[in-house]
Residue frames relative to the residue before (quaternion, step in Angstrom):
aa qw qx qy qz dx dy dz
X 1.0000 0.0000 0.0000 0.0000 0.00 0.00 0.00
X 0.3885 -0.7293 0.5116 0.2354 3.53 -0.83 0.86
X 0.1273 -0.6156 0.7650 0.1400 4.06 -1.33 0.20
X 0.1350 -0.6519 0.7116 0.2244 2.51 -1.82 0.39
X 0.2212 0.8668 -0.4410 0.0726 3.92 0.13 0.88
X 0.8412 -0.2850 0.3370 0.3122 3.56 -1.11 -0.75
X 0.1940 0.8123 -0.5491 -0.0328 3.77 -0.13 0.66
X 0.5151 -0.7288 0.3315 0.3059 3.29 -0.51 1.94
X 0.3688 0.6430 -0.6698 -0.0435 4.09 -1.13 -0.33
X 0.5198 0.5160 -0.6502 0.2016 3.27 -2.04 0.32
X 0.7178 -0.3579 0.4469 0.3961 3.41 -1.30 -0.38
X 0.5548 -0.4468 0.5084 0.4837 3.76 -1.58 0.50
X 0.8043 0.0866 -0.3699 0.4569 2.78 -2.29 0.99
X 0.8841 0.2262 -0.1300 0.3877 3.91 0.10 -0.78
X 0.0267 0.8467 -0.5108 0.1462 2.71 0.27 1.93
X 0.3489 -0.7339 0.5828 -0.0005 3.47 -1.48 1.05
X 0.0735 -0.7609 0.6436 0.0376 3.93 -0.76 0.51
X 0.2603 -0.5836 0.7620 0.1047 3.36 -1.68 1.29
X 0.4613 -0.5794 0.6271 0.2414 3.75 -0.99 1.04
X 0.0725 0.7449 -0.6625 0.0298 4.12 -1.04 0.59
X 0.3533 -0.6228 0.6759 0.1745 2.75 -1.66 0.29
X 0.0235 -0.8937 0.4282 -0.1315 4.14 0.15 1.03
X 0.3473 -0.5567 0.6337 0.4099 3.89 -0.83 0.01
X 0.6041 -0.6508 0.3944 0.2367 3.17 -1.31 1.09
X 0.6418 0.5746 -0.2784 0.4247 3.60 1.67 -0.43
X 0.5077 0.7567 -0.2569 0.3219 3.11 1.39 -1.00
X 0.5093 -0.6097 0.4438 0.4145 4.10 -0.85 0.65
X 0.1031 -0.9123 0.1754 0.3553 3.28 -1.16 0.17
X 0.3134 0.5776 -0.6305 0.4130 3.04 -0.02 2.00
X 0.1146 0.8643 -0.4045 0.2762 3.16 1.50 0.81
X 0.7904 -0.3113 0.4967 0.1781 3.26 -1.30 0.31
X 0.2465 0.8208 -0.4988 -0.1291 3.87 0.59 0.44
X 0.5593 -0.4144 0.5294 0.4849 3.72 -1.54 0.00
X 0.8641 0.0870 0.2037 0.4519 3.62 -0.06 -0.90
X 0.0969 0.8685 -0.4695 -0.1259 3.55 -1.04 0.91
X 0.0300 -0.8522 0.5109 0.1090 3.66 -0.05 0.97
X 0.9607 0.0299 -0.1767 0.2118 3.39 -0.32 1.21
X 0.1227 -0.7200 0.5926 0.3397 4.00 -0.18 -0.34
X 0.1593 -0.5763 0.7999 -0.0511 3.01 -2.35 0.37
X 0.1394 -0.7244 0.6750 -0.0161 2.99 -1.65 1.70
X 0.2032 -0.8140 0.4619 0.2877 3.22 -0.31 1.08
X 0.4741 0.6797 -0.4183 0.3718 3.52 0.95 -0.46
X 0.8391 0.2762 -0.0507 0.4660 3.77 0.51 -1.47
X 0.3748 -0.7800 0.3469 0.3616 3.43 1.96 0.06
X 0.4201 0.6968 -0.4411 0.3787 3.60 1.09 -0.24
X 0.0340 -0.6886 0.7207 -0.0724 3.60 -1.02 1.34
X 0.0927 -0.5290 0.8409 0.0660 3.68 -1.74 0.78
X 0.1667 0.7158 -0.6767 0.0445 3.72 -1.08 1.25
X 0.4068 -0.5516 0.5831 0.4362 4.04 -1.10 -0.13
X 0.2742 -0.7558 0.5801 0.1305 3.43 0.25 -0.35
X 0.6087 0.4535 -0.3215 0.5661 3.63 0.58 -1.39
X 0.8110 0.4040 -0.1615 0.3912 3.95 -0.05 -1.40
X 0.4556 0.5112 -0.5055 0.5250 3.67 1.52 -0.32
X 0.5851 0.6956 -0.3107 0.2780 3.64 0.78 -1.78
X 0.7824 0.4311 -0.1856 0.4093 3.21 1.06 -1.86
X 0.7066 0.4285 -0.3674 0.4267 3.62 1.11 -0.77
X 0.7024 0.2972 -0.4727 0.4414 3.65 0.65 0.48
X 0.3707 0.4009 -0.6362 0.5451 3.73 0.63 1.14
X 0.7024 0.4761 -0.3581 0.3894 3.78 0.16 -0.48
X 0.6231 -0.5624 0.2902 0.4596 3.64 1.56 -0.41
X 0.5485 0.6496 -0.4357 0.2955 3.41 0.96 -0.85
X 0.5505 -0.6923 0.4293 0.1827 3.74 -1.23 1.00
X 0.3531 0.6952 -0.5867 -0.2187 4.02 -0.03 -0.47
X 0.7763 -0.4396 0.3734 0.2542 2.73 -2.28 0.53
X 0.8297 -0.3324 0.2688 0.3590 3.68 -0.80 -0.07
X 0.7693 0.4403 -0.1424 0.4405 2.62 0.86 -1.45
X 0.8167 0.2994 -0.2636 0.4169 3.12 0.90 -0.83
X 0.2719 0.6322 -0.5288 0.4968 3.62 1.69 0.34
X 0.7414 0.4492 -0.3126 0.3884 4.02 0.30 -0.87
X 0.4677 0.6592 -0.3323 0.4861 3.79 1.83 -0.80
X 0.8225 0.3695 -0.1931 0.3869 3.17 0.68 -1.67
X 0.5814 0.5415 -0.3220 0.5149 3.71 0.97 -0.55
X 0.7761 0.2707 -0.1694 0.5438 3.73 0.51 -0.77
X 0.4048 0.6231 -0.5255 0.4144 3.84 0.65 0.64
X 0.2924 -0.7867 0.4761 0.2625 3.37 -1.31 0.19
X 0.7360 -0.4571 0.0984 0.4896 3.29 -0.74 0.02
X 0.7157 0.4069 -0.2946 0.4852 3.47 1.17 -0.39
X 0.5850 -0.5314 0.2503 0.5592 3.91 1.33 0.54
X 0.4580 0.5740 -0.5357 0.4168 3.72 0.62 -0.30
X 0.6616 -0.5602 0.4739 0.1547 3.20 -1.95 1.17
X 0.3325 -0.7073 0.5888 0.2062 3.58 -0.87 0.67
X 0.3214 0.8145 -0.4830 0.0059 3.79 0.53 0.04
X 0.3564 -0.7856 0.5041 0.0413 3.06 -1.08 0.27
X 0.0178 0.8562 -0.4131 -0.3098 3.66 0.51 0.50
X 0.7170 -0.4322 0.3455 0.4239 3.90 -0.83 0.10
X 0.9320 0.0931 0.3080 -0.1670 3.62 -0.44 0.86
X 0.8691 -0.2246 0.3660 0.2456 2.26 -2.56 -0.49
X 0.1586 -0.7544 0.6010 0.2111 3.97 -0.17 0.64
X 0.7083 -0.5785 0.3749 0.1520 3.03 -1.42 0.95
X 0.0808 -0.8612 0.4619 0.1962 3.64 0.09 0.66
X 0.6056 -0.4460 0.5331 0.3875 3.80 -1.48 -0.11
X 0.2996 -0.5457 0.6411 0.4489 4.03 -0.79 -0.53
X 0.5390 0.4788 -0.5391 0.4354 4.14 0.57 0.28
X 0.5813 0.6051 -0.2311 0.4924 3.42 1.26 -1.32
X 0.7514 0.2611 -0.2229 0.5634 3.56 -0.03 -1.10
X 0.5866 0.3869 -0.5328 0.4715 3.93 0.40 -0.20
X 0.5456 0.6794 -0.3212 0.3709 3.68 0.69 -0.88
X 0.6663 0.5451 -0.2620 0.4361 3.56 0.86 -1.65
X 0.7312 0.5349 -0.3143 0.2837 3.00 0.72 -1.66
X 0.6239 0.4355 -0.2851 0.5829 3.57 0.58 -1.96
X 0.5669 0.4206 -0.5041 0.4977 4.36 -0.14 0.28
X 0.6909 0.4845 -0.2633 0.4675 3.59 0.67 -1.01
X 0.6582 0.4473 -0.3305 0.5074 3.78 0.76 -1.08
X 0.8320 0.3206 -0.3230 0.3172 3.39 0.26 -0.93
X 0.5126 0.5622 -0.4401 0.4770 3.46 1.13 -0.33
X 0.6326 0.5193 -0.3065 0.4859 3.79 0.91 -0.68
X 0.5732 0.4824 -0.3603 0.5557 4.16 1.21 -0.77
X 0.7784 0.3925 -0.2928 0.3927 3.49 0.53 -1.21
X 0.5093 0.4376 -0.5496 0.4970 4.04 1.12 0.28
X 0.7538 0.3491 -0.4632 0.3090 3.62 0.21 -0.78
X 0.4932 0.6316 -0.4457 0.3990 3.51 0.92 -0.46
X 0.5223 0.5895 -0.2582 0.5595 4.00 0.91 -1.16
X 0.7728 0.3531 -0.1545 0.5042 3.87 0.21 -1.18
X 0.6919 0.2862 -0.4444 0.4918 3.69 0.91 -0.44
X 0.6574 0.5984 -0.3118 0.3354 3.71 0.56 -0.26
X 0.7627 0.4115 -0.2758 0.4158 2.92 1.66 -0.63
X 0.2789 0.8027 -0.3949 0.3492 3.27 2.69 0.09
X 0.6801 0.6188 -0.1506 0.3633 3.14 1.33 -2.08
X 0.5395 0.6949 -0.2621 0.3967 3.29 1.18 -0.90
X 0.6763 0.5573 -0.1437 0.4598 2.92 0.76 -2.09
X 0.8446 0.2827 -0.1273 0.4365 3.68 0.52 -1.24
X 0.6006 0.4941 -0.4677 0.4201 3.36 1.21 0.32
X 0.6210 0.6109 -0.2464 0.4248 3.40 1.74 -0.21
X 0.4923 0.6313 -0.2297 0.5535 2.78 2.20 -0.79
X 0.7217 0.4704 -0.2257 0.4549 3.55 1.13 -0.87
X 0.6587 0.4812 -0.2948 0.4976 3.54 0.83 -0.58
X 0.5163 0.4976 -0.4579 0.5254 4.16 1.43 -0.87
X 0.5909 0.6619 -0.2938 0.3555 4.08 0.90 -0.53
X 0.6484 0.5641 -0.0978 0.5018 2.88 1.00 -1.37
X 0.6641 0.3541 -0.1804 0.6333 3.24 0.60 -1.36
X 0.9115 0.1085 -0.3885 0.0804 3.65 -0.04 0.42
X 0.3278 0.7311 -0.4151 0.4310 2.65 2.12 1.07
X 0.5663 0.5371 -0.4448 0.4393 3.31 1.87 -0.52
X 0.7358 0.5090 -0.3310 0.2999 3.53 0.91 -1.06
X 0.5591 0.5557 -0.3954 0.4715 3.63 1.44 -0.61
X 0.6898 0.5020 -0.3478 0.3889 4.24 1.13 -0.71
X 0.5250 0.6151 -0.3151 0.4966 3.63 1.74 -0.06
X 0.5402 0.4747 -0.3243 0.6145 3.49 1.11 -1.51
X 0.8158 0.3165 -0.3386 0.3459 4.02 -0.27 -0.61
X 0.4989 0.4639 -0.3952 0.6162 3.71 1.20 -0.40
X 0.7070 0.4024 -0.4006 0.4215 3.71 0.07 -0.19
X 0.3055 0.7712 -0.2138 0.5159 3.47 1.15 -0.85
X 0.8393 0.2917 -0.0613 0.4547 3.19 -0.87 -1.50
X 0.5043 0.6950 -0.3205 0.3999 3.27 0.90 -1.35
X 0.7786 0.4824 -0.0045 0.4014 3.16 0.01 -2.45
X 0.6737 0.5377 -0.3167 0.3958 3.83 0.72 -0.77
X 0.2816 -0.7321 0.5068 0.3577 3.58 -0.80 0.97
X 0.5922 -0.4599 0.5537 0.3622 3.65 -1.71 0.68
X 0.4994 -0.5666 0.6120 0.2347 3.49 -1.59 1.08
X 0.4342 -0.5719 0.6798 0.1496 3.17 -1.46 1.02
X 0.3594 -0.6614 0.4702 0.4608 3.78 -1.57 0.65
X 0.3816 0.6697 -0.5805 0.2625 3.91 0.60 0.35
X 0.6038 0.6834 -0.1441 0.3842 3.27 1.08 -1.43
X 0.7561 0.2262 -0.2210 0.5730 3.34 0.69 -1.09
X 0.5772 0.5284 -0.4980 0.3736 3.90 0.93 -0.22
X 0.5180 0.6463 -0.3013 0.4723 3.45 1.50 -0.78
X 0.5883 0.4606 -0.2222 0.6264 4.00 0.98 -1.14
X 0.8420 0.2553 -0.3439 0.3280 3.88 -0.12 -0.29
X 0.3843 0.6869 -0.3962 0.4728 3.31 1.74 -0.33
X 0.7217 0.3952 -0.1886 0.5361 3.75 0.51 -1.65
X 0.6804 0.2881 -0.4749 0.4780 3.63 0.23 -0.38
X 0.6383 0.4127 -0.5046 0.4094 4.08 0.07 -0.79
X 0.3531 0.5647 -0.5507 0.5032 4.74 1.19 -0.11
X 0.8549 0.2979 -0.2350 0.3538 2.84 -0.54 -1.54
X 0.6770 0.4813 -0.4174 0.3684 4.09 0.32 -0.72
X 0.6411 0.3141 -0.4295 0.5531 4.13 1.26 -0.24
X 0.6601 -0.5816 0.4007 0.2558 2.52 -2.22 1.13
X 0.1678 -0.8880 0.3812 0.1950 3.52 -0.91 -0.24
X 0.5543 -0.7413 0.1490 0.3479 2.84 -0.16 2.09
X 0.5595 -0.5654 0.4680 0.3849 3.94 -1.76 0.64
X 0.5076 -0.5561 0.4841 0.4459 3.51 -1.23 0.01
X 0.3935 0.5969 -0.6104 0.3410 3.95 0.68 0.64
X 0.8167 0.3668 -0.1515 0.4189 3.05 0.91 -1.61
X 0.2980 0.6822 -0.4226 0.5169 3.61 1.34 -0.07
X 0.9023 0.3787 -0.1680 0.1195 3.35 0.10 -0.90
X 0.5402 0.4101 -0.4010 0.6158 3.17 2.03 -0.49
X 0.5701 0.5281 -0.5358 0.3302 3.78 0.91 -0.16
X 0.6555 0.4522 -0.3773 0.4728 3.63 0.65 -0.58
X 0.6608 0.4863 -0.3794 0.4277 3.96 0.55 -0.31
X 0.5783 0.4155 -0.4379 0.5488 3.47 0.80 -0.77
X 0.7977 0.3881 -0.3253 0.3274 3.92 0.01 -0.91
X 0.7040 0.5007 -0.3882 0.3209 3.53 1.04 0.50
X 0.3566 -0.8253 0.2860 0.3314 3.39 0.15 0.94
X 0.7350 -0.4741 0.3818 0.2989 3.58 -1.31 0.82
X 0.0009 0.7016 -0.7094 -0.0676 3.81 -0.22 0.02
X 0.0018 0.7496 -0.6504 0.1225 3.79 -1.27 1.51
């Protein structure tokens, strides 16, 4: 099986890599089939074919991670895509710092939002007020304006309610009452 991986050279601590193409059994400072490229990790600086990396994995050949990430993040002329992070490094005084800045800026919105809740509902109370006062005027005016019941009026109101509270008779019994009260004609 073929790789396509890393073959280690430079000096201790400063270590360089020549991109290869290799039998997977082979040592590895082996003998390669094919070399497309070097990489410093230290200075990030890659020289890759790309096109021929491309072709030996349509042919099958495997690479390792690392250099699966070389070949994806290369550009078109073999030079690294890198990217450095960013995010600057903080201190733990610094990032403890951030945080308590973060919390309290985060206390002092809800504090803002409960005050402005209070706001809302003391305004909410007083639009109340102001129209329970205006609905107790509209009825004091009212009352005012209405003409006083005569005592005809209410004899008139107890007359119709004592109507309506007797029963009133069916039209069975309606009827011998209306025959007896009509007078014979002979």
């Amino acid at each position: 099986m073929l790789k396509i991986r890393l073959k280690r050279l430079g000096a201790k601590k400063a270590p360089t890599y020549r991109v290869i193409v290799i039998n997977s059994t082979t040592k590895r400072e082996g003998k390669p089939i094919q070399e497309l490229g070097h990489y410093n990790p230290k200075t990030k600086t890659l020289k890759l074919d790309v096109e021929a990396a491309k072709e030996w994995v349509k042919k099958g050949a495997q690479p390792t991670e690392t250099v699966q990430y070389l070949i994806t993040n290369a550009n078109a002329d073999g030079s690294l895509n890198y990217k450095k992070s960013e995010k600057p490094k903080l201190s733990k005084k610094a990032v403890a710092k951030a945080a308590a800045e973060k919390e309290a800026s985060a206390k002092a919105k809800e504090e803002a939002k409960a005050a402005e809740e209070t706001a809302k509902a003391e305004a909410k109370a007083a639009e109340e007020a102001a129209a329970t006062a205006a609905i107790a005027s509209m009825t004091e005016e009212a009352t005012v304006c209405e003409p006083l019941e005569t005592e005809e009026a209410i004899k008139e109101e107890k007359v119709l309610e004592a109507a309506v509270e007797e029963p009133t008779p069916s039209a069975e019994e309606a009827a011998p009452e209306a025959a007896a009260e009509e007078p014979i004609e002979e």
